[in-house]
N, C-alpha and C positions, 0 to 999 in steps of 0.2 A: 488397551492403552498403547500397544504396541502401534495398533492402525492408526492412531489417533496422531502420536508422534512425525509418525512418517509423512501422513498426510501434512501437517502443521510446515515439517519440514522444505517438502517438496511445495510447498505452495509460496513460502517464504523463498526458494530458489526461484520459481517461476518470477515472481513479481522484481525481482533482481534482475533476471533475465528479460522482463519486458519494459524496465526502465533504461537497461542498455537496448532497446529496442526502437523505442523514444529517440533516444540520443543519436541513432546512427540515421534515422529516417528524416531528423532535422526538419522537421514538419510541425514543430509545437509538441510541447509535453504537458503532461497535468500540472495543476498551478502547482504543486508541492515541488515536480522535480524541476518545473519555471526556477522555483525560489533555490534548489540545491544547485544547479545549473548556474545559475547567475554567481552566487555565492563561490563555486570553484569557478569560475571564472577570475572572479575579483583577491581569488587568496592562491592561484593555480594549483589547487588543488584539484585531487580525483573525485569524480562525483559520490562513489563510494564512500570514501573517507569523510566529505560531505553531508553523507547521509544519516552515518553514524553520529556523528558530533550531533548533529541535529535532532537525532533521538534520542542522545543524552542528556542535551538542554531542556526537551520537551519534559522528559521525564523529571526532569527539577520543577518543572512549572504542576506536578499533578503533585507535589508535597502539600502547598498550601490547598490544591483543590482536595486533599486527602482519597484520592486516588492509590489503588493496592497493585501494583503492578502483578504479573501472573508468567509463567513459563515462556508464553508465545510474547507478550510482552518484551522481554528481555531478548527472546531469541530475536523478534522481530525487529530489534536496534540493531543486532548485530550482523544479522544473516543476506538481511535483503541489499544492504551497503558491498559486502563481499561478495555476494552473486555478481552485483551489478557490473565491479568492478573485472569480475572475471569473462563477464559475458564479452565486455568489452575488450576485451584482451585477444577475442576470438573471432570475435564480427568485426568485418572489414567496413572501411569508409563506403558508401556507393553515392556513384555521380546517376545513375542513372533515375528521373522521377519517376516513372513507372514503378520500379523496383522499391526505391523508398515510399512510392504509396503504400503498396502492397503491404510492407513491414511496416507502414503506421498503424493499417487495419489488423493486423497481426498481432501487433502491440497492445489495441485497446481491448480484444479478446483474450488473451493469456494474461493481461490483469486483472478482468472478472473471475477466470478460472482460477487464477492466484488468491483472490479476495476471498473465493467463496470457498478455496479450500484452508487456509490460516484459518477464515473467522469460521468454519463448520467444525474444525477441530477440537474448538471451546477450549483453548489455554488461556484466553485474556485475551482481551483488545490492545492491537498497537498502540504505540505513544502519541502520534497524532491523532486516533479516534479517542483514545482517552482521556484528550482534553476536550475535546467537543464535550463528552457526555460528561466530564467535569464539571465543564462550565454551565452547561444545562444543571446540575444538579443542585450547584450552590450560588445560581443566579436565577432559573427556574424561566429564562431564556429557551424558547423552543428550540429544539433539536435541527430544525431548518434554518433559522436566525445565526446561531451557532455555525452551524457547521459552513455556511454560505458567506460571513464576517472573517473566520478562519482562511479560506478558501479566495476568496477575495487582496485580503491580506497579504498573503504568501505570495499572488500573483503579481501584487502590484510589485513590490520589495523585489521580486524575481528579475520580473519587467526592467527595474529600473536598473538591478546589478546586469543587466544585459542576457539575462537567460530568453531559452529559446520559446516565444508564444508565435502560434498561430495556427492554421485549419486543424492539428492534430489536438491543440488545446480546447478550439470548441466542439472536435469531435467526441474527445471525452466527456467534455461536459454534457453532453446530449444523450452518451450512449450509456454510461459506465454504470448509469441507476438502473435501467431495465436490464440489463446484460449480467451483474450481479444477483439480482433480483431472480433470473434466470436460474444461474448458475449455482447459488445457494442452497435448494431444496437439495440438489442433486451431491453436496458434501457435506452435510448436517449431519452432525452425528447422533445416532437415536438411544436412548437404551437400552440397555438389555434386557429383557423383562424373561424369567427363568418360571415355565410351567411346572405349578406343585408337582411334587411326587402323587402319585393314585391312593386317596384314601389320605392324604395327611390334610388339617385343616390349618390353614394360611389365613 
């Protein structure tokens, strides 16, 4: 439990950490932080506090979907919002595009290792993936239709409040499913399976 926690933890700091990653390389963010991006734009707010809010309205939208929220759930509203913000407090602006490439491709890999460490944890899925599979459950809407209507969505809205799209947005969108995909087996968490004692029958 202990390892389970830590990791959960640490993965939810990563993914804060690669959202102020996003932001500082100015190169396009994933549609989600497109939409929290734009959003503190239009209220000057911090993208942190942003994100929170954002996970807390979502999480009103899994009431009627009858969605159970879970440990990582909750911590997942609140943790990756205060990374974010802290990251940012620490990484400096850079002018240089070289530099900001570097830290966009840096970005898109420390949120697979982020993802696949939260979702190998097994506390519950975030508030944005658990309206996807919400909606999937009590529309019977495929999990790609879903998740790509979502995703869409968020972009356009983000787009319009002025957040930041472009090469880093359709890098993610091209990488971040094989790159997960990747990086998952290797933070799943297994059980534990405990060999009988000798001579006892199980």
């Amino acid at each position: 439990m202990l390892r389970r926690l830590l990791q959960l933890y640490v993965g939810l700091s990563l993914y804060g950490l690669s959202t102020a990653m996003f932001v500082r390389a100015d190169l396009g963010a994933d549609p989600w932080n497109v939409f929290h991006l734009g959003v503190a734009k239009l209220l000057a707010m911090d993208i942190g506090t942003v994100m929170i809010l954002t996970g807390a309205l979502v999480l009103l939208i899994w009431i009627p979907l009858r969605q159970r929220p879970g440990l990582g759930t909750i911590s997942n509203v609140i943790v990756i919002g205060l990374a974010a913000d802290a990251a940012l407090a620490v990484i400096p602006a850079i002018d240089s595009l070289m530099a900001r490439s570097l830290l966009l491709a840096s970005a898109v890999i420390v949120n697979a290792l982020a993802t696949g460490m939260y979702i190998g944890a097994g506390f519950g899925a975030g508030p944005r993936d658990g309206l996807m599979t919400g909606i999937n459950a009590r529309t019977g809407w495929s999990v790609r239709s879903v998740r790509t209507a979502i995703e869409i969505t968020v972009l356009l809205i983000g787009c319009v409040l002025g957040g930041t799209f472009g090469v880093g947005t359709i890098l993610y969108a091209l990488s971040i499913g094989p790159l997960i995909q990747i990086c998952l087996p290797w933070f799943r968490q297994k059980p534990r399976i405990v060999a009988p004692e000798p001579g006892r029958v199980v």
